[in-house]
C-alpha positions as CSV (number, residue, x, y, z in Angstrom):
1,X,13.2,-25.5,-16.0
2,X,16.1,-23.4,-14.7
3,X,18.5,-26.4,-14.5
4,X,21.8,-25.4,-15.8
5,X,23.9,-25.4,-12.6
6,X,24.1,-27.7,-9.8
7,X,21.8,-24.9,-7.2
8,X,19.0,-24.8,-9.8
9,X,18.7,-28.6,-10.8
10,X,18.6,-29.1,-6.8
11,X,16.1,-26.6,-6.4
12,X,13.7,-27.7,-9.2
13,X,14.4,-31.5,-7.6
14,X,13.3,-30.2,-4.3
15,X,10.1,-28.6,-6.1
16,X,9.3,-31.6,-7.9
17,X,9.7,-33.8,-4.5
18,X,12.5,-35.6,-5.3
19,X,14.7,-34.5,-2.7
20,X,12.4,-36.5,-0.3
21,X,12.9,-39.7,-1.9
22,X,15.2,-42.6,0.0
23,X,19.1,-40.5,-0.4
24,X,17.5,-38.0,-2.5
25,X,19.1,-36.5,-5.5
26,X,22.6,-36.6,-7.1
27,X,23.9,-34.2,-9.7
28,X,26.5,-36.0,-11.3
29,X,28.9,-33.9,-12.3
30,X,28.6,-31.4,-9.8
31,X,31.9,-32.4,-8.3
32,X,33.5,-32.6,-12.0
33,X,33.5,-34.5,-14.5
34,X,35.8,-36.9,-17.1
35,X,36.0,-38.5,-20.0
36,X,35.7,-41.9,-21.5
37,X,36.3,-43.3,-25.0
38,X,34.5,-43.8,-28.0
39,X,35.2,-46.7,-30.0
40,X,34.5,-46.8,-33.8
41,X,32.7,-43.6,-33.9
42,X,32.0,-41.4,-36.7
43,X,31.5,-38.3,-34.6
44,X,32.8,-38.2,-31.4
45,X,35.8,-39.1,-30.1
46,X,34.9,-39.5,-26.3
47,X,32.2,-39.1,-24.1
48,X,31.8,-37.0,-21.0
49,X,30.3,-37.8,-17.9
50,X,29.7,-36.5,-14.4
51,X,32.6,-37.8,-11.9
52,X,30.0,-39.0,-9.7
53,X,29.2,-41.8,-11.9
54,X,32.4,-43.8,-10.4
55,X,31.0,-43.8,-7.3
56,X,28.3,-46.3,-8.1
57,X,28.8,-50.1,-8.9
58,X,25.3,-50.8,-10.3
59,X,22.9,-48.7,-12.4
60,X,19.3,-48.8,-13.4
61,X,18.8,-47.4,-16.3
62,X,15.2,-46.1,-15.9
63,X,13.8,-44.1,-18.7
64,X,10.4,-42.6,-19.6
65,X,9.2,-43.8,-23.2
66,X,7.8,-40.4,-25.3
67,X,8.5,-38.5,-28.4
68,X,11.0,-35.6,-28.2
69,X,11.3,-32.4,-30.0
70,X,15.1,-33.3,-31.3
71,X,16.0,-37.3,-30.8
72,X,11.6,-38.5,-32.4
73,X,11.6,-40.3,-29.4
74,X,13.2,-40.8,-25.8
75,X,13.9,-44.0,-24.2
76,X,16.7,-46.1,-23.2
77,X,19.4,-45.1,-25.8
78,X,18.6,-41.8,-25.0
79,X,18.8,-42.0,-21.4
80,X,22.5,-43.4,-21.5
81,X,23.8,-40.8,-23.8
82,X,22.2,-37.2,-23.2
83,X,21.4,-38.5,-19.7
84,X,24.8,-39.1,-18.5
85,X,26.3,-36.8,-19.6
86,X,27.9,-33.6,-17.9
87,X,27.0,-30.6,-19.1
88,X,29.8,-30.1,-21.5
89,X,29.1,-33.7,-22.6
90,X,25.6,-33.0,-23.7
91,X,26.9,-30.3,-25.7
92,X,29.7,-32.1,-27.6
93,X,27.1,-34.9,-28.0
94,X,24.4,-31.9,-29.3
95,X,27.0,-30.5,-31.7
96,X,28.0,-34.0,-33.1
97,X,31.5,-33.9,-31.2
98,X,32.2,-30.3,-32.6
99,X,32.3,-28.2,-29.2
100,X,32.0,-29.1,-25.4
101,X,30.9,-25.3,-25.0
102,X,26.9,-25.2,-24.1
103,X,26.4,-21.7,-25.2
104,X,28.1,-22.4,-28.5
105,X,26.6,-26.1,-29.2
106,X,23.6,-24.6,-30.8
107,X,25.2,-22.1,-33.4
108,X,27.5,-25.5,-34.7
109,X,25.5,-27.0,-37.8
110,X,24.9,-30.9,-38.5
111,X,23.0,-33.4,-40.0
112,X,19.9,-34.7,-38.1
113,X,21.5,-38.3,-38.4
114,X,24.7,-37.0,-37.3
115,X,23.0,-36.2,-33.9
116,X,20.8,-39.5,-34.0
117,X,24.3,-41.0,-34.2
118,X,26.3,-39.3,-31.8
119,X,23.6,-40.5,-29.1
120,X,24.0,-44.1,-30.1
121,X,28.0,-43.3,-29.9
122,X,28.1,-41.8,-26.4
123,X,25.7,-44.6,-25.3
124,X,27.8,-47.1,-26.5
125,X,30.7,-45.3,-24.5
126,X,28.7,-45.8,-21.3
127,X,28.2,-49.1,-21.8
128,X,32.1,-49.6,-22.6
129,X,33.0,-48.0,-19.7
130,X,30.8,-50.2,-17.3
131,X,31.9,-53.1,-19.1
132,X,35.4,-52.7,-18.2
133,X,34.6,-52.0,-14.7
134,X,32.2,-54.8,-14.5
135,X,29.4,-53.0,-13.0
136,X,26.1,-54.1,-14.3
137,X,23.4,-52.2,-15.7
138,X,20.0,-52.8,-16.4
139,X,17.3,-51.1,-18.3
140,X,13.7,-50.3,-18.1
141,X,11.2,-47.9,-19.8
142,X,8.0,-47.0,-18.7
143,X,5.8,-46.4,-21.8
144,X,3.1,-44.3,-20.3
145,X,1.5,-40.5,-20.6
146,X,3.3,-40.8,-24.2
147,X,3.0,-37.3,-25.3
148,X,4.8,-36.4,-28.4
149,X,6.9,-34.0,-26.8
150,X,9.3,-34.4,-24.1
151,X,9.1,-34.1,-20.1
152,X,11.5,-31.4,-20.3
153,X,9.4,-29.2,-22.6
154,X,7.5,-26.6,-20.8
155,X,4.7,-27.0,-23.1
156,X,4.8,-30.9,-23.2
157,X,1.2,-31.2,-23.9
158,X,-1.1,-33.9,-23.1
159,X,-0.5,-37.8,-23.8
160,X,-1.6,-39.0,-27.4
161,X,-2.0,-42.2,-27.6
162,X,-3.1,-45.3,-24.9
163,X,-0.1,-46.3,-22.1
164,X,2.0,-49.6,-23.1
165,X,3.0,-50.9,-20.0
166,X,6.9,-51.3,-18.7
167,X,9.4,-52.7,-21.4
168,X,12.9,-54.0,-18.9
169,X,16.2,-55.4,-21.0
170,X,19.3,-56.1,-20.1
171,X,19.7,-55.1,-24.1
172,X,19.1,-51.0,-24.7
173,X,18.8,-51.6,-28.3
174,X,16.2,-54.4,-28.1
175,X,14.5,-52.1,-24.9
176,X,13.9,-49.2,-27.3
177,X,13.2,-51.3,-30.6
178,X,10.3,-52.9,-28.4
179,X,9.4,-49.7,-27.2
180,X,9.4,-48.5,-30.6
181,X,7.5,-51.9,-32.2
182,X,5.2,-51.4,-29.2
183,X,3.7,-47.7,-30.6
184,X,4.0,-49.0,-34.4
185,X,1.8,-51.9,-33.5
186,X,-0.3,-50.3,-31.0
187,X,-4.2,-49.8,-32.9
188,X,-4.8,-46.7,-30.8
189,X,-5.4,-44.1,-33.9
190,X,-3.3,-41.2,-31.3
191,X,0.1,-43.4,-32.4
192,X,-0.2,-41.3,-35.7
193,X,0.8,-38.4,-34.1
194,X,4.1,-39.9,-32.1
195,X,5.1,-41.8,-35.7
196,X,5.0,-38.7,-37.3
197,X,7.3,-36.9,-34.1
198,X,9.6,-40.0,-34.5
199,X,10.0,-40.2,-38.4
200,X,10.4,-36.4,-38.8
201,X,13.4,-36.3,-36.4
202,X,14.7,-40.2,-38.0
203,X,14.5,-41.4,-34.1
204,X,14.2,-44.6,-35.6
205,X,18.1,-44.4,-37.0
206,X,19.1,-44.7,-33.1
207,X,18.4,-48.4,-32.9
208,X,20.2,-49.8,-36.6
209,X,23.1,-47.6,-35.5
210,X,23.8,-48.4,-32.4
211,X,23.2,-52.1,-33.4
212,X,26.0,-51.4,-36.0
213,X,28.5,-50.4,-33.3
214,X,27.8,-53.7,-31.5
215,X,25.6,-52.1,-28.5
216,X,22.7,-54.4,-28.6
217,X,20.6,-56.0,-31.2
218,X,17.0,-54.7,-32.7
219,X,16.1,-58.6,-32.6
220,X,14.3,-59.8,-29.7
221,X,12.0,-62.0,-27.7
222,X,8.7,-60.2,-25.9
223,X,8.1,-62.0,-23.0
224,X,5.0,-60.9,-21.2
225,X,4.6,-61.2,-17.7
């Protein structure tokens, strides 16, 4: 949708029903925005975020679990990076840390594990940041209607494979690896077509990586309840 400024993104909220829910809506970095560090990161040296992220002192990280046309998959991991961040902060995150400009992110060229990595890295900054500010953060994905293509596509088309249920970690790296084990496991023959989404983009990078910068870990414990 036409969500590039704060008067659109309202108005496709208010469409969608969402300005009628409990406080309703806030565009984060509709008042501004600033920037936090990356630490140990191959591509970018910050991460930016709306200003109105201070204003909170707990999150839920709430994410829908589907494939996506440029990330193989959104979860989690994806959520915290491309999520959070301002509009200038998705598109030094897009470009792998080469511009903060959104009409010149998609000219910059990279590798597709650059961008796989630069997620993880801005995630990881998120993380960081609420660390230090002890505010806790917890995180859940609802693995249902997985289409191979994301919400956000106009053309999303229809779900491919069974739903999975709710995955919720205090971990993002072991939430997504789950979701991820989850469609890999699944014996729904529809999971073909999400693998093939996922492996074609290297989605599956996100979770090793972000593991390597010390995010989460890909080992864990499924505890059904």
């Amino acid at each position: 949708g036409a969500r590039n400024d704060v008067q659109n993104h309202m108005q496709v909220a208010k469409e969608h029903g969402f300005t009628n829910m409990g406080k309703g809506v806030d565009i984060m970095d509709g008042p501004g925005e600033f920037k936090i560090p990356v630490h140990k990161g191959k591509h970018l040296k910050y991460d930016i975020i709306g200003e109105n992220f201070k204003k909170y002192d707990a999150f839920i990280n709430l994410a829908h679990g589907k494939g996506h046309a440029m990330g193989g998959f959104g979860a989690n991991l994806k959520n915290q990076s491309i999520g959070i961040a301002s509009r200038n902060g998705k598109a030094y995150i897009h470009s792998c840390g080469q511009t903060e400009d959104p009409d010149q992110c998609w000219h910059c060229k990279y590798k597709q594990e650059d961008f796989i990595e630069s997620m993880a890295e801005a995630a990881k900054a998120v993380a960081d940041y609420l660390k230090e500010k002890n505010k806790p953060i917890v995180y859940i994905t609802v693995a249902n209607a997985l289409s191979v293509d994301c919400d956000c596509d106009a053309h999303q088309g229809d779900p491919v494979m069974e739903d999975l249920g709710i995955f919720a970690s205090l971990d993002p790296v072991a939430n997504d690896q789950a979701f991820i084990d989850a469609i890999w496991n699944s014996r729904d023959e529809g999971k073909e077509k999400l693998k093939e989404r996922v492996d074609t983009r290297k989605g599956r990078h996100i979770t090793e990586y972000a593991e390597s910068l010390g995010l989460g870990s890909t080992d864990y414990e499924l505890i059904e309840v």
